[in-house]
C-alpha positions as CSV (number, residue, x, y, z in Angstrom):
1,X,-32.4,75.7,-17.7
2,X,-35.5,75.9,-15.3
3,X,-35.4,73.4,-12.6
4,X,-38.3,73.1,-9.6
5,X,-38.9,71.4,-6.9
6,X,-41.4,70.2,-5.2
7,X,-40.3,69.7,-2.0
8,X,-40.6,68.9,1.8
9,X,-37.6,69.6,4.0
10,X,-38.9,67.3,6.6
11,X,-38.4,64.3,3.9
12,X,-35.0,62.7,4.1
13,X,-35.8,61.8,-0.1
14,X,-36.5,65.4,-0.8
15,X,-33.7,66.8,1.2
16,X,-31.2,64.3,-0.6
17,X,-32.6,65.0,-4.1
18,X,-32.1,68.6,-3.5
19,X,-28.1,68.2,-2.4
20,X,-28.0,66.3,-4.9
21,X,-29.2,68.7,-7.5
22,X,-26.9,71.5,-5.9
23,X,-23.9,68.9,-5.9
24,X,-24.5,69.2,-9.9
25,X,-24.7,73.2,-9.5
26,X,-28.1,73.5,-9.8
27,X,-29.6,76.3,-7.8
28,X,-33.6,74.9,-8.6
29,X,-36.9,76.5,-8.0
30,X,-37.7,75.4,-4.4
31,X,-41.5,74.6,-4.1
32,X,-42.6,73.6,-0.2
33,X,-45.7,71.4,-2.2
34,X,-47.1,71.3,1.5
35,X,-47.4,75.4,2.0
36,X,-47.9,76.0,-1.6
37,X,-49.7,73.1,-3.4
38,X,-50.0,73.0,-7.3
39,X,-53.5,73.8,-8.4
40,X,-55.4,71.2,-10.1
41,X,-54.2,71.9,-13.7
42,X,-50.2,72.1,-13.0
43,X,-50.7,68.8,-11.3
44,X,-52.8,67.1,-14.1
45,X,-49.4,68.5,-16.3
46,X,-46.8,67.2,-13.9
47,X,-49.1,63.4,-14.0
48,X,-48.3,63.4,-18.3
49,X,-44.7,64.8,-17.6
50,X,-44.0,61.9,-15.2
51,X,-45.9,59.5,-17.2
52,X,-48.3,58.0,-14.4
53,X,-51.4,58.1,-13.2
54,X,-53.0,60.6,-10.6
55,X,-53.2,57.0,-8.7
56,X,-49.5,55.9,-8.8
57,X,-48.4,59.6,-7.6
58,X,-50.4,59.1,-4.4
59,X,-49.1,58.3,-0.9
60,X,-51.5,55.7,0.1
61,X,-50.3,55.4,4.0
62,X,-51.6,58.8,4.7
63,X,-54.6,59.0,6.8
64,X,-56.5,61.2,4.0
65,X,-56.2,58.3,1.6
66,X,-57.9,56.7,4.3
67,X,-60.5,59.2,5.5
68,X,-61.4,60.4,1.5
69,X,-61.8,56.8,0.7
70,X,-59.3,56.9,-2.1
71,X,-58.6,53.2,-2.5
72,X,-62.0,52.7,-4.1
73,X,-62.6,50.7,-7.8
74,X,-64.4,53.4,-9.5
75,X,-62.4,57.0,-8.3
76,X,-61.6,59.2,-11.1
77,X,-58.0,61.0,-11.5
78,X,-60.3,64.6,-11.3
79,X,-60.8,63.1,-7.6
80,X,-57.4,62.6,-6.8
81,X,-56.0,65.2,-8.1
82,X,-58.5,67.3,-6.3
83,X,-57.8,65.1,-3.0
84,X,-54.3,66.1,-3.7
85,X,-54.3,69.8,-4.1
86,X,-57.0,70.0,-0.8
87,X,-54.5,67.6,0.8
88,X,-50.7,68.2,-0.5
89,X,-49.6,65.5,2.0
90,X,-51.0,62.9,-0.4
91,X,-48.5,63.9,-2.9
92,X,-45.7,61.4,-3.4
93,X,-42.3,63.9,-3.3
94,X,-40.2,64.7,-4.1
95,X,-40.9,66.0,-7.7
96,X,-38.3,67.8,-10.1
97,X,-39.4,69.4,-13.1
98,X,-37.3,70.3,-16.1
99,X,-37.2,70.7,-19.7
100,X,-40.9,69.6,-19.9
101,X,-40.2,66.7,-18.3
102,X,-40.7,64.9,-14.6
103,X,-39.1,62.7,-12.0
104,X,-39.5,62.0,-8.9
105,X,-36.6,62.0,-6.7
106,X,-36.9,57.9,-5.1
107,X,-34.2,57.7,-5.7
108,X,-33.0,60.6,-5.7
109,X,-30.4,59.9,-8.2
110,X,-33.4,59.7,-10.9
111,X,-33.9,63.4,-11.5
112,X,-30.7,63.7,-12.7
113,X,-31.8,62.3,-16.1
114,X,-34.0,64.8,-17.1
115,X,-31.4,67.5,-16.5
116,X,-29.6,67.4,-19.9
């Protein structure tokens, strides 16, 4: 079973989610999201896996949400998503994927459903 992460150690949520997953002898893909973004397309895959919108995966208290003017009526997913691969830190984390499927880890006890 593939597992990955997307991860940043510097989050308390991502570091917990990944004990957790090696609690459960996991030994998952680690992805630092913030040195190595996903490109537009593995992102726009990760949004169906999770079942959410390029919207509800973005961190709306960083300053790029502010500065690219995200919070407007009429922005399309394609510019979020773009927003979010020039700008990883707008990426709500952290993400697991497995099995074709998503979660992200808040709390970090919800990735362990996709796991089986």
């Amino acid at each position: 079973m593939e597992i990955t992460i997307y991860h940043n150690p510097r989050c308390s949520k991502s570091r917990a989610t990944l004990a957790l997953l090696e609690e459960h002898g996991h030994s998952p893909e680690i992805i630092e999201y913030l040195e190595t973004p996903p490109e537009a397309d593995r992102l726009a895959g990760i949004l169906d896996m999770l079942g959410v919108t390029a919207l509800q995966l973005l961190r709306r208290g960083e300053q790029a949400f502010q500065d690219l003017d995200l919070g407007r009526v009429d922005v399309s997913d394609e510019e979020i998503i773009a927003a979010m691969v020039s700008h990883p830190k707008l990426i709500e984390r952290p993400i697991v994927v497995c099995n074709g499927k998503a979660r992200i880890g808040r709390p970090p006890e919800s990735v362990l459903e996709i796991l089986s």
